[in-house]
N, C-alpha and C positions, 0 to 999 in steps of 0.2 A: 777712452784709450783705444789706439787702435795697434793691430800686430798682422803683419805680412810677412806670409811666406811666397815666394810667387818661383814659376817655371813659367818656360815657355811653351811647354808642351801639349795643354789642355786648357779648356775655357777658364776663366776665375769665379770661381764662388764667393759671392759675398755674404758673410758670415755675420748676424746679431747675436752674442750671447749676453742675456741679461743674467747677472749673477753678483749676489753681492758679498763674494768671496773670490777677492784679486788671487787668490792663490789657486782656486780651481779652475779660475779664468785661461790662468798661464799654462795650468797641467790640460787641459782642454786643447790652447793651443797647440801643446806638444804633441799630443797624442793625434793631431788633426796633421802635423807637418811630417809623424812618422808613417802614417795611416793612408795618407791621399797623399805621395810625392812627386804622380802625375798631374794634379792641378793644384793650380795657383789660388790661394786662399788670403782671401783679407777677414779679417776676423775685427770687428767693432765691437764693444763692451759697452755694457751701462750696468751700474752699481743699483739703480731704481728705476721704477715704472715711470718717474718723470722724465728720466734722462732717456730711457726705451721711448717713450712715445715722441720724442724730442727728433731723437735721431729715427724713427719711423717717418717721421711726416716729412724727414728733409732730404732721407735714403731709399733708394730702392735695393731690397735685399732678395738673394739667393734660399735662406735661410732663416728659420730664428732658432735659437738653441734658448730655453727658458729654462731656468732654476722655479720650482713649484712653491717653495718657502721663501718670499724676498722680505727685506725689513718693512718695507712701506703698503705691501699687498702681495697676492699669489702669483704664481705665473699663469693660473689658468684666468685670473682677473683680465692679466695684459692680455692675454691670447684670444678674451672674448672680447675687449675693445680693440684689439687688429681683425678680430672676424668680423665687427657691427661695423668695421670702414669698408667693407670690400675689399679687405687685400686677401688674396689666394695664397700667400707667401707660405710653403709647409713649416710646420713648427715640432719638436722636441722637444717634449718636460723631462728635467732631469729631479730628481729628488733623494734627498738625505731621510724622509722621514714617510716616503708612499709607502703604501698596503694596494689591494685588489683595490677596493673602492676609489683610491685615487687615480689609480690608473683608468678604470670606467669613466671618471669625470672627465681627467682628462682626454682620453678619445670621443665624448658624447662635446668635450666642446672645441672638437678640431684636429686635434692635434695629430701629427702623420706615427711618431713615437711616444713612447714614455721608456726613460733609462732611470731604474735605482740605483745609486751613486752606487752602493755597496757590489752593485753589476758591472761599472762602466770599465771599460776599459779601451782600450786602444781598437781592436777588432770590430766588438758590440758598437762603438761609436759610430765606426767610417762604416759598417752596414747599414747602419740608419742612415746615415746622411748619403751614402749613396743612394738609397733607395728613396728618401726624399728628394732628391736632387733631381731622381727619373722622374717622380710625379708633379717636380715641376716643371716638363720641359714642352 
């Protein structure tokens, strides 16, 4: 599924979120369109690690935004077969169900953030992603 919001103002980020809740999918994109309305965002979705690895190897992205819990495997599962490829792509676990420990896993394997759903919001989001965005320029 893909969702564009675009301007012409600033460069385009291209955006993966794997999440297999189409509803957090869309409140993501919102919060991305109210958040960043100087740059142009395409935002790409996968429901599973197959569809994510699918459109990894046929995309090049700005971005990943990962969900930690998915039905088929983790997001830190996907995030360590996008690090064992060489993609330098920065990435964000988002998660319904982290503590400390999850959060150390996931930055020991990569990852630029980790956002606890129960934290995210529109602000917390677009500082992350800007500041991923710097480290990938």
């Amino acid at each position: 599924m893909l969702y564009t919001h675009s301007t012409s103002k600033m460069r385009t980020a291209n955006i993966l979120v794997v999440d297999d809740d189409s509803e957090f999918i869309l409140i993501v994109s919102d919060m991305l369109k109210e958040g960043l309305p100087d740059l142009s965002i395409k935002i790409t979705s996968a429901s599973s690690i197959s569809d994510a690895i699918k459109y990894i190897k046929d995309n090049e992205y700005d971005l990943f935004i990962f969900d930690y819990k998915l039905t088929d495997a983790s997001g830190l599962g996907l995030l360590q077969i996008v690090k064992n490829q060489c993609i330098k792509t920065p990435a964000i676990i988002i998660t319904a169900f982290g503590d400390e420990d999850t959060a150390i896993r996931a930055f020991k394997s990569g990852a630029t953030d980790y956002i606890p759903k129960r934290k995210l919001n529109t602000n917390t989001l677009t500082k992350s992603i800007k500041s991923a965005l710097q480290l990938n320029k």
